[in-house]
Structure formats: C-alpha cells, structure tokens
N, C-alpha and C positions, 0 to 999 in steps of 0.2 A: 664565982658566978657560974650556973648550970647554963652548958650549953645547948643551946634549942636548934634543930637540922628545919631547914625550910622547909613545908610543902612539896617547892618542886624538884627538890634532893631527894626527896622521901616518893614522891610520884616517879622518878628518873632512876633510881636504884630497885625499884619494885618492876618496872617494866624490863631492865637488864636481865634483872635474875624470872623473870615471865622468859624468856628470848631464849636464858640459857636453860631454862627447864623444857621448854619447847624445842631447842636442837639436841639437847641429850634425850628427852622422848623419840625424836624422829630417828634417831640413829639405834637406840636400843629397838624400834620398830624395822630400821632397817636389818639390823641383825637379827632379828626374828626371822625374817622373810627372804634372808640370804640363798638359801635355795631352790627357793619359788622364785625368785627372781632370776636364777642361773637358769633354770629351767627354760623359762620364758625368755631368756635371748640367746639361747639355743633355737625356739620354734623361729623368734625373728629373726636371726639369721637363715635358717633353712629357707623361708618363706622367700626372704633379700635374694639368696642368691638363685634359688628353683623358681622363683615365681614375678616375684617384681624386676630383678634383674633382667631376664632372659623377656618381659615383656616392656619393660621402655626400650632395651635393646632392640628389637623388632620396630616398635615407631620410629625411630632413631632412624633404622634403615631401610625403611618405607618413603624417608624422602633423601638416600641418597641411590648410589647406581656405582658399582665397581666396575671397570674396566682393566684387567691384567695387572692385579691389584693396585689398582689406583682409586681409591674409594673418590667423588666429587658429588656437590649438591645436587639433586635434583630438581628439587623441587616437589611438584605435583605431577611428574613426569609420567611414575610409575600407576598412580592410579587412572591418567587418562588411558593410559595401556591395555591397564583389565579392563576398561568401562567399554573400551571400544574391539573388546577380544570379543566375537561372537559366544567362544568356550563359557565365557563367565556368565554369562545372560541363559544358556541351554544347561550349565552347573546349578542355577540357581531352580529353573525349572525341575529339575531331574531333583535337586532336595527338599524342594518343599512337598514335590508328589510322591516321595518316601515318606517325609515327615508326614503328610496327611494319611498314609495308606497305615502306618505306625501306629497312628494315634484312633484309628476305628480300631484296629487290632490289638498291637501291644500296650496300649492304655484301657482295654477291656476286658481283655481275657484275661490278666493275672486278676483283677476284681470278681471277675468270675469264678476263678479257682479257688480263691481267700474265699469267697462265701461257701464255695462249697465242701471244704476243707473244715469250715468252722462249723456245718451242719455234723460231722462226723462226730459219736463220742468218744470212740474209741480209734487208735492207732493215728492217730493227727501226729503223733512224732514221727510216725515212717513215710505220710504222705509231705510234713516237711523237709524231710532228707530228698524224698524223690523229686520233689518239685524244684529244689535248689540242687541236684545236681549237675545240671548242664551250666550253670555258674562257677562250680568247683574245677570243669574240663577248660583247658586251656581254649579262648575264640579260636585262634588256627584250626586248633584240631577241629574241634567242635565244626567251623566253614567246610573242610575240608572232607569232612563225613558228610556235609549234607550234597557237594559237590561230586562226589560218588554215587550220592541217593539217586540225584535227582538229575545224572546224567540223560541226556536223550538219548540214547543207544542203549547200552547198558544196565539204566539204573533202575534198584530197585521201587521205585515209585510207579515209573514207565511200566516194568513188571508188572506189579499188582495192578495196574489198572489195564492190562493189556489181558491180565487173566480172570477179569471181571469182566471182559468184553467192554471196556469204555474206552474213548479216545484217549489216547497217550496225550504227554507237552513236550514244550520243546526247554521248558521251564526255564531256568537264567539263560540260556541258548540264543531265545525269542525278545527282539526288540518290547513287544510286547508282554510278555510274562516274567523281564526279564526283574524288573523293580517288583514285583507281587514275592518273586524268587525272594530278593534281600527282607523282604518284612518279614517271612515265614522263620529264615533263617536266626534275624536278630531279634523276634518274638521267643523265637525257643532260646534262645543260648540266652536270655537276659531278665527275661519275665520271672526267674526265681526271687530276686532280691522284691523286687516288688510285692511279688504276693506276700510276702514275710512280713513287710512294712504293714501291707492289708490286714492281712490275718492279726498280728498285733493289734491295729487299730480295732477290730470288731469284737473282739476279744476284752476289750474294755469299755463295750458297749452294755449300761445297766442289763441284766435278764430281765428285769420286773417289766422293763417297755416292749419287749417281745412277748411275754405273759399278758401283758396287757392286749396286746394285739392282737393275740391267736385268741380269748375269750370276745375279743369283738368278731371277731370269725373273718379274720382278715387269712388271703391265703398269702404263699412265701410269695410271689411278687409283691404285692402290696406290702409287704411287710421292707422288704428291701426297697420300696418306695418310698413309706411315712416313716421306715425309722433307721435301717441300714445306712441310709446316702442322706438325708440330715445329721445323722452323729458322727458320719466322717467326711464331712462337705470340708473338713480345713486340710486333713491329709491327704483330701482327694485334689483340692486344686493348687497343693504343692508339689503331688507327684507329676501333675497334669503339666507345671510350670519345666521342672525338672525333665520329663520326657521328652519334652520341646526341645527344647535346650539343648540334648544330647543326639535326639536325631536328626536335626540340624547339622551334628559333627560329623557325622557317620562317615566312616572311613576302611575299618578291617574288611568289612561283609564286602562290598564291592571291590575294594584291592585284591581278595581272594580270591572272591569267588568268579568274578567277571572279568576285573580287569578295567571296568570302567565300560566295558561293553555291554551289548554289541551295541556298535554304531554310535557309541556316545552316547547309549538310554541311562547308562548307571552312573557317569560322570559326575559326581556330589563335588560340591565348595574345596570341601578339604582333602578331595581326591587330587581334585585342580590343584589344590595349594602345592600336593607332594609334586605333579608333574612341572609345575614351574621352577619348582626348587632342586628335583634330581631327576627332572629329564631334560628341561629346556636351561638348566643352570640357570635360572635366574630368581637370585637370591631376597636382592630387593621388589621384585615384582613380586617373590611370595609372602613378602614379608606385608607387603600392603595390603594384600589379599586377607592376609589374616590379619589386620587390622580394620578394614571394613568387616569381617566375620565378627571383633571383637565388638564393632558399633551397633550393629544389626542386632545381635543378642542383649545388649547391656540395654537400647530401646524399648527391644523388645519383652526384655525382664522387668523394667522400671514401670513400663505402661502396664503392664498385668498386675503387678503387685499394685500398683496404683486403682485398677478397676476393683480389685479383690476389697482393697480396704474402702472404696467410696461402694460397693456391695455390702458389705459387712457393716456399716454406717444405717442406710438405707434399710 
C-alpha cells in the first residue's frame, strides 16, 4: 500500500526548509556585508565614547555636586545656582548681542562674496583659495593678528585711520566696541567655509533663468532677488540655522582676544561655562550650564526646522 504524507506534514516540512533557506540567505547576506558592518561600529563606537558618553556624563553631573571627592546628589541644586548668578543672566545678554551683530554680518557677507565670485569668469580658483585662507590659519593665530591690528596704541588700524585724519577706536579695549571687535574678528577667520558652500550652491543655479532675466532687462539686484535667493532659499536657511547655532557657542575670539572683557561686555554662555569649570572649580555647576546650553539650542533647532517645514507646506 502507497504511503500518502498529510497536508500538514507537507505544509510543516515546506515552512522548515522556508526558515532554513531564510537563515542561510541572511547569513551569506551577513557575510557579504561583513565589512560594512565593521566599518560602521567602529563609527558607533567613536560617536559612544566622543560624543554620547562624555554627554549623558555631563547630565549625570549637573545633578550631583563633589565635595573633596566625595561625589553626593544634588539635585536641582546646581541649576538654582546659575539661575540666580547675575553672570549667567549678563552671559546670556552679551551672546545673543554677538549672535545678532553675527548674523547682519557674518551671515551676509560670505553671500555677498559667493555672488560676487561667481560673477567673475575667469580666475574663480584663485579667489577661492584667497577667500578660504584665513580658515586654513590656525583661530589663535589668526585672533592674535587681529589683536596686534587693532591694538589702541600701537595698531595698525588706529594707524591708518589716524593717517587719514579720522578718529581712532579703542576697539576690543572699549566696553562699547568691544563685541563689534569679536564679529569683525570671527567674520574674517570663518566666513571662507561659507562662501564655498554659497558659491557651490549658485553655481548649480540653471543659466537659462539668468538669460532669462537679463532679456527682461532685469538689472543684478533684481536678478539676486527673483532668482539668486529663490534657488538657494533651502541652503540659505540651513546655513542661517547652522550660524545660530554656532555663534551662540562662541568661545576662542573672546577667550583671546578680551578675556571676557572689559567689564564683562564679551562674557558669552560658554565663556562662563570655562570660568565655572577652571576658575571657580566648579565642575558640576558647569556641567549644568552646558546642559541648559544643550536645551536652549535643541528648542531652538527643533522650532525652526519645524517653521521651515510648516513654510515649505504653505
């Protein structure tokens, strides 16, 4: 008598051998990819231990407080500390009147430059080299030249305007000139990477929409109005997010050049952060500081992209 295998012998040996042809795919796909995949937890580790490590570390000790090492909880100890330190409240003023003085200047002039760079037909490789080389010179040096420049005694600025017959400054010196000083400074030493960015971007801007424009007898403003800054409206208010973001951090130009002076005009967030941490030794108060730093930014990132894209919708 022929033996007949059930249905669900036959449905139960077909799904087995499904299973094992699915784990020997997955594994002949993992060894494909054995590489790529070493690759890639090499970057997660780097990232673990440079970047996510050393930043839940920081939370971590934003609510404790050491004393002669003896680490103990604090609590919310350390941020009633900063809140009620006047420093923190006259840091914050002193960086957003950077940030803003930044953002007329060093968010316009490298736009500036890139258009005009990109008007040239010829030698645009030598004015790219010139314009990115105060990013190749080390910030120190770079602060430190303009700190000789723009001495009030001495400096060659003072000079030429004193042999122009015009009033001299007292320039980073001056309570008042002294935050105009860091934009000038971190305009030149930074503004290369930018226009590069620019100039790429306009650069892949059709010609036929500028042909088009100059037979309507549109002259170059107009033309950087209906076609320039529409065709880079997405890498204009990424740079725009990006610049935020950074001079908000701003740290070298004032530790340089001022000092945080005079009189606590140039004192920025993360100027503070350094003096809490290696002047007043206190480790956990800086740690908290730069964890309101870290809240304030990722807000302040989340709500823009958020407007960007309910713009973009609209």
């Amino acid at each position: 008598m022929a033996y007949v295998m059930s249905p669900e012998r036959v449905r139960g040996g077909t799904a087995r051998s499904g299973r094992r042809s699915a784990w020997k795919e997955l594994r002949r796909a993992a060894a494909r990819n054995a590489r790529a995949h070493a690759f890639l937890l090499g970057a997660l580790l780097c990232f673990a231990l440079f970047t996510w490590y050393p930043m839940v570390r920081e939370i971590v000790m934003s609510f404790q407080r050491t004393h002669r090492n003896v680490t103990t909880w604090a609590g919310l100890a350390n941020y009633r500390q900063i809140v009620n330190d006047p420093e923190f409240w006259s840091a914050w003023r002193n960086t957003l009147k950077f940030s803003g003085l930044a953002l007329v200047f060093g968010f316009a002039t490298p736009f500036v430059v890139a258009i005009v760079i990109n008007e040239f037909r010829h030698a645009q490789g030598y004015f790219r080299i010139l314009v990115y080389l105060p990013v190749m010179l080390p910030p120190v040096a770079g602060i430190l030249l303009f700190r000789y420049f723009m001495d009030p005694g001495y400096g060659l600025l003072n000079q030429g305007l004193h042999f122009l017959h015009l009033p001299t400054s007292q320039w980073y010196a001056s309570k008042s000139s002294s935050t105009p000083s860091l934009v000038l400074v971190s305009t030149w030493g930074n503004m290369g990477s930018a226009t590069l960015v620019y100039l790429a971007a306009l650069q892949g801007i059709p010609g036929d929409l500028y042909e088009a424009a100059e037979l309507d007898g549109c002259s170059i403003l107009q033309r950087v109005r209906h076609v320039t800054i529409p065709q880079t409206r997405l890498i204009l208010s990424l740079m725009l997010m990006l610049q935020i973001v950074a001079t908000m951090q701003v740290f070298t130009e004032p530790f340089v050049l001022t000092g945080g002076g005079p009189e606590g005009s140039t004192t920025t967030i993360v100027y503070l952060l350094y003096n809490y941490a290696f002047t007043y030794n206190k480790f956990n108060t800086a740690a908290a500081l730069g964890v309101i730093m870290l809240v304030v930014l990722a807000i302040f990132s989340a709500v823009y992209v958020w407007l960007e894209r309910r713009g973009g919708e609209d």
